[in-house]
C-alpha positions in Angstrom: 219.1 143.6 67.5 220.1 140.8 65.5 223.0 141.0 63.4 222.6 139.8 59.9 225.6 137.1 60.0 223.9 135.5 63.3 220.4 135.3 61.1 222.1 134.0 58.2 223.6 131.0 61.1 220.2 130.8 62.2 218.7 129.8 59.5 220.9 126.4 59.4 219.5 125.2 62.6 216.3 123.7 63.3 213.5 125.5 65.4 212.3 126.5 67.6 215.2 126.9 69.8 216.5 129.3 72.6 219.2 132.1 71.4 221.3 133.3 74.9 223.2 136.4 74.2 226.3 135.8 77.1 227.2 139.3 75.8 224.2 140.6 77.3 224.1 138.0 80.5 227.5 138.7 81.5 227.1 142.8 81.2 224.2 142.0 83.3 225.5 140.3 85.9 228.6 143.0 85.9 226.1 145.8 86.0 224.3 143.9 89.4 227.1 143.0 91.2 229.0 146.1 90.5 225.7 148.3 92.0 224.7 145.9 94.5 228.6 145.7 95.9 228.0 149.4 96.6 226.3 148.6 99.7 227.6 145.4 100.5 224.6 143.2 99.7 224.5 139.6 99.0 222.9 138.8 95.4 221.0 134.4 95.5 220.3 134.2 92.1 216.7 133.0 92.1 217.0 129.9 89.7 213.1 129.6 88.7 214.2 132.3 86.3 216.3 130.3 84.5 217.9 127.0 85.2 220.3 126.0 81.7 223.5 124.7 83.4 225.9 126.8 81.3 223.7 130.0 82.6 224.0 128.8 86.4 227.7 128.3 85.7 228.1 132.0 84.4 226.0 133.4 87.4 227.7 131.5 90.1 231.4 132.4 88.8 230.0 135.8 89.6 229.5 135.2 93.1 226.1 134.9 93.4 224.3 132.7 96.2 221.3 130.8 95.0 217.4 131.2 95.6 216.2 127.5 95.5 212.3 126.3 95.2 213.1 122.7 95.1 215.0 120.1 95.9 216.2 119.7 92.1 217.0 123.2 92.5 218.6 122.8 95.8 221.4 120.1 93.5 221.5 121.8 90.6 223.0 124.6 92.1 225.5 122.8 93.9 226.2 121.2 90.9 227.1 124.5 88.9 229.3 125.9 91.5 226.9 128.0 93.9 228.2 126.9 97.0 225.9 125.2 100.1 226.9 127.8 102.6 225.2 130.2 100.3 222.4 128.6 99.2 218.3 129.8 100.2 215.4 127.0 100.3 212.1 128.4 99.7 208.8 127.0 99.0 205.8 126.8 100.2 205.0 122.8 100.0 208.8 120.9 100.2 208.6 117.6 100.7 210.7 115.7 103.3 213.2 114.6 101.0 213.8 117.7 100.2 214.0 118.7 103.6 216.6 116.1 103.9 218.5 117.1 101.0 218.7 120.4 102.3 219.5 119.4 105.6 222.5 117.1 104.3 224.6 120.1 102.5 224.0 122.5 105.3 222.6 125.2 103.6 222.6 129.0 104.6 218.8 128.9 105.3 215.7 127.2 105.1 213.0 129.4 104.4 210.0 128.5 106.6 206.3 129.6 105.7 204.3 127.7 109.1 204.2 126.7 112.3 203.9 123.4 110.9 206.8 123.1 108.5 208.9 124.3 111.5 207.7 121.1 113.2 208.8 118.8 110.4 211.7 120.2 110.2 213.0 120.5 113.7 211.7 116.4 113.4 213.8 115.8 110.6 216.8 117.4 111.9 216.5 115.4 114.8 216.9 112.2 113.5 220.0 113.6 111.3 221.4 114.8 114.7 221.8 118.4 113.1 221.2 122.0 113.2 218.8 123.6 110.9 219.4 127.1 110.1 216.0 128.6 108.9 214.7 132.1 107.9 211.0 133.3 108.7 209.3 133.8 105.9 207.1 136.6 106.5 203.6 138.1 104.4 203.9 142.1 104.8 201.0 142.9 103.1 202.4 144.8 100.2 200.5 144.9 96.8 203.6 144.8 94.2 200.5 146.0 91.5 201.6 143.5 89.2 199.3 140.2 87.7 197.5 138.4 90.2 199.7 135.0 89.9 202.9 136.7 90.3 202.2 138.3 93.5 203.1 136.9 96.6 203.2 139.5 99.5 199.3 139.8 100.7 197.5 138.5 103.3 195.3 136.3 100.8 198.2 134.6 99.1 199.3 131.0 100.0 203.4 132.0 101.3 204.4 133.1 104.2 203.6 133.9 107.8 201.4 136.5 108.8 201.7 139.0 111.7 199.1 138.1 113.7 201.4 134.4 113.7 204.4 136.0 115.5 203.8 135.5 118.8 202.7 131.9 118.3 206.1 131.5 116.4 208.7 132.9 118.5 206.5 130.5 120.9 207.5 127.7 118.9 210.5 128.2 118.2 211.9 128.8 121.9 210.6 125.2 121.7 212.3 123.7 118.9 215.8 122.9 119.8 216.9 122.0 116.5 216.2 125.3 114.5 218.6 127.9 114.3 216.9 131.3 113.6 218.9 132.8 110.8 216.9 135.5 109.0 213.9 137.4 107.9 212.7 136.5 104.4 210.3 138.7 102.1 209.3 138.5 98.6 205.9 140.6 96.8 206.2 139.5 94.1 207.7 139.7 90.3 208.0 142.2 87.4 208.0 144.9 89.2 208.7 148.0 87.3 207.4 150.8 90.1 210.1 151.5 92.6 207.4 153.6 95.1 206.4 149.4 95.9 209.6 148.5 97.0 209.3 152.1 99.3 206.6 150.5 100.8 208.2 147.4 101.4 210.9 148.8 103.0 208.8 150.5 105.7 207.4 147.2 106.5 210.2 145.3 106.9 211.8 148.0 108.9 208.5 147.8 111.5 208.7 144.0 111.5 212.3 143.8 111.9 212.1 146.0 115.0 209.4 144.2 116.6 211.4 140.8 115.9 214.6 142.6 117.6 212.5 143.9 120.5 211.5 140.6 121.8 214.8 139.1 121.4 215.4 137.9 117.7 218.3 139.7 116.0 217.7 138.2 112.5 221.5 138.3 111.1 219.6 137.9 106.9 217.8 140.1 106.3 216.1 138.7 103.0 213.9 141.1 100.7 213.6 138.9 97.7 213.3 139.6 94.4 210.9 141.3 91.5 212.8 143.9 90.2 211.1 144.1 86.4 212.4 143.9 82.9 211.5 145.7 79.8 209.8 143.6 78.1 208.4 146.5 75.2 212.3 147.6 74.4 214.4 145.2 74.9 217.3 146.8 72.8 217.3 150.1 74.2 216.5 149.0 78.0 218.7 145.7 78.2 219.6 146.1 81.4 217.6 147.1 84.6 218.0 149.8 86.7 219.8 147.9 89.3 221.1 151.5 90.2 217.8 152.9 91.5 216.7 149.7 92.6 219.5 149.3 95.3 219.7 152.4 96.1 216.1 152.8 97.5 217.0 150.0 100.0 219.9 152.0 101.1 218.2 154.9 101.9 215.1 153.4 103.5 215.9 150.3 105.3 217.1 150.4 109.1 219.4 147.2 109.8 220.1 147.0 113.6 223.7 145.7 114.2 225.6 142.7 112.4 222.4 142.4 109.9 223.2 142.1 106.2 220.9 142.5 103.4 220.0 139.8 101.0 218.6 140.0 97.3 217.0 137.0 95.0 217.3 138.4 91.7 216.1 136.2 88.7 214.3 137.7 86.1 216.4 141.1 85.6 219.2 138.8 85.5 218.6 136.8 82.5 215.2 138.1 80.6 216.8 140.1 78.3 220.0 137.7 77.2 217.6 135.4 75.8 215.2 135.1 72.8 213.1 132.4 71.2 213.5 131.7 67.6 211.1 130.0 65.7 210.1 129.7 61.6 206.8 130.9 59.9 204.7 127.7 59.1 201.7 128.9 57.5 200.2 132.4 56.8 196.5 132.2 56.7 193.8 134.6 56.3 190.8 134.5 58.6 187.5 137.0 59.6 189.1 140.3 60.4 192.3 138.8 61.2 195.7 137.3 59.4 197.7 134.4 61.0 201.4 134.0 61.5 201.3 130.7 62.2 205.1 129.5 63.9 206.4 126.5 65.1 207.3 127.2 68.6 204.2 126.7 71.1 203.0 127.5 74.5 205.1 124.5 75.1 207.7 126.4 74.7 207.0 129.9 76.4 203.7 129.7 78.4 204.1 133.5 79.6 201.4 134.9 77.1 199.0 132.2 77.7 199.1 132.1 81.5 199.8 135.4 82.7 198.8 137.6 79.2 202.5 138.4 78.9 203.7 141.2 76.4 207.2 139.9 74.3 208.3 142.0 71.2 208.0 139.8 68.3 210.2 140.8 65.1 210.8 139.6 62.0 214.3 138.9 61.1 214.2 137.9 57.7 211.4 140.3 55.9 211.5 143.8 55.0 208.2 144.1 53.3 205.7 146.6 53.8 204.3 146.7 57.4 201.2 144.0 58.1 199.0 143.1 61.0 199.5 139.5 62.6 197.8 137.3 64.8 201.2 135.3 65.8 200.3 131.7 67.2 201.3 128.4 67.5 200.8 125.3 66.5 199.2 123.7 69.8 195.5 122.4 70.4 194.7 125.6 72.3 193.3 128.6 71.5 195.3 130.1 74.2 198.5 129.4 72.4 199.0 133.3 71.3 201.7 135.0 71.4 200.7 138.1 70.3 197.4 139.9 68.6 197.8 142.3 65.4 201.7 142.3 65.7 202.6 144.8 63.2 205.1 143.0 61.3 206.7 142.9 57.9 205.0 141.0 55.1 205.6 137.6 56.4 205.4 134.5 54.7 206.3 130.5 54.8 209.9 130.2 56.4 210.3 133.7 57.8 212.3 133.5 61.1 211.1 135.4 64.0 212.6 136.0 67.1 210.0 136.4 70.7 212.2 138.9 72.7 213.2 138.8 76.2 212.2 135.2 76.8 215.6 134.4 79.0 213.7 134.1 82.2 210.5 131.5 82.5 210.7 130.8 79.2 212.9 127.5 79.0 212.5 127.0 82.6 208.9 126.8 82.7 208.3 124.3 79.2 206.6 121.2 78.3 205.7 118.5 76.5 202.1 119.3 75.6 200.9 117.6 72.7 204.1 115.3 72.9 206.1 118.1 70.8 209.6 118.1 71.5 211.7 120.6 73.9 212.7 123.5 71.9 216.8 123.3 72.0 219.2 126.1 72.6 221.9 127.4 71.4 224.7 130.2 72.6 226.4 133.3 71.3 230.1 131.8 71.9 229.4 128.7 69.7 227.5 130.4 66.8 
């Protein structure tokens, strides 16, 4: 809920742009590391969600570690303050410079996803003349029964390493002097909203993790990822996730064997709900069996709808007209660029602002340039 002196501010500035609540970022983090201290867990903020410096510079303050896809990732979070002893490298395709780069600040672990990469790497950190501490990466099988892209944990997708691979890479490994075997890595996927899936997850890594133990790998990580979902549908009333529940299934389901600690990569329910994408009615236009809302702010901008068929609350901040239906779309040369179908809205009309809820996380992290339009700006609670 916006209040009506920030709308009247909003209208001086030019959109579309990204609004970041800190009010609702910082409670956020609070709420997670408060429930997640509970039990001793490590939080790596997993920064594909959301990479704005000022953002990582509030999260890391926190205490957070950092979940890293790149090598731009990798320095980025150094750069805002997560430090290297606490930083994860995933990915399923790195490149050797970012090998190298990871190699070079000595990061907590390298998350490795084939025999092969294990190769490369033990290679590269031979001709550094260092250590390589590296987490398994491993597929359990588990169907997170979310969209198709955003799943990560069965046998058919393209991360990980698969069970019937174990033998072949504690092989390996015995033979690559260079790795340092720190952890045991899992991640099913994103969005996430049913708890019974991380239930199941837990059972699996519990049977893997024993097997690992039983031929001789104590894993010291263990890693379970992220996913934990947002509301996207109330994003008022449900602003912050039920990190409550969420940890403590983990605490009453998984079995860690000794000095193990137990690692999360939160993104998403970290930083979906502080943020919201602001944009201005361009054109209203009537059509067959359809109205348009027409807004400057395009799938450039927030690709979630188009790619994935994402659901974000759309409102109308500056109409209180009787209630309409509203295709709400955007200006690019796609049909795809849709952001919502019959939106019931308020009579809306040239220069209306409207706000696209919940778009804190893959929203300004995942834009473009399409159609050469220019990246949407952002602005922040504390300077409004």
């Amino acid at each position: 809920m916006f209040k009506p002196e920030i709308i009247e501010k909003f209208r001086q500035i030019p959109t579309p742009f990204y609004y970041y609540d800190l009010d609702v970022l910082n409670v956020t983090i609070g709420r997670s590391v408060l429930e997640a201290g509970r039990y001793g867990y490590q939080l790596h903020y997993a920064l594909k969600a959301n990479s704005n410096p000022k953002i990582l510079k509030s999260i890391s303050s926190a205490g957070f570690g950092a979940d890293c896809v790149s090598g731009n990732e990798v320095q980025a979070a150094i750069e805002n303050g997560f430090p290297a002893s606490q930083v994860m490298f995933a990915g399923v395709g790195k490149t050797d410079h970012e090998l190298r780069l990871a190699l070079q600040y000595g990061i907590e672990s390298i998350n490795v996803e084939s025999i092969q990469e294990m190769e490369v790497i033990n290679e590269l950190a031979s001709g550094m003349g260092v250590k390589a501490r590296v987490s398994l990466r491993i597929i359990p099988n588990v169907d997170a029964h979310t969209h198709r892209h955003i799943t990560t944990g069965l046998e058919e997708n393209k991360f990980g390493i698969l069970p019937w691979q174990f033998d072949a890479v504690l092989e390996k490994l015995r033979s690559l002097h260079r790795l340092e075997l720190q952890g045991l890595h899992f991640h099913i996927g994103s969005q996430i909203t049913d708890l019974g899936v991380f239930k199941s997850l837990c059972e699996r890594v519990n049977e893997i993790n024993a097997w690992f133990t039983e031929q001789g790998y104590l894993a010291d990580i263990i890693n379970v990822g992220g996913g934990l979902g947002v509301d996207y549908s109330e994003p008022d009333k449900c602003s912050i996730p039920d990190f409550e529940s969420y940890f403590r299934v983990f605490s009453d389901l998984i079995e860690l064997e000794g000095r193990q600690k137990l690692h999360f990569e939160p993104g998403r329910a970290i930083v979906a709900q502080c943020g919201s994408l602001i944009t201005r009615v361009l054109f209203v236009k009537e059509a067959v069996n359809t109205r348009f809302a027409i807004i400057d702010a395009g799938m450039n901008d927030l690709i979630r709808p188009a790619l994935y068929q994402s659901y974000h609350k759309i409102e109308n901040l500056t109409s209180k007209g009787e209630k309409r239906k509203y295709d709400v779309v955007g200006p690019v040369c796609e049909s795809a660029d849709c952001f919502g179908k019959a939106v019931s809205l308020p009579e809306t009309k040239r220069g209306d602002l409207v706000a696209i809820r919940s778009a804190g996380a893959y929203g300004q992290t995942m834009a473009s340039r399409y159609n050469l339009r220019d990246l949407a700006g952002e602005v922040y609670s504390d300077e409004i």
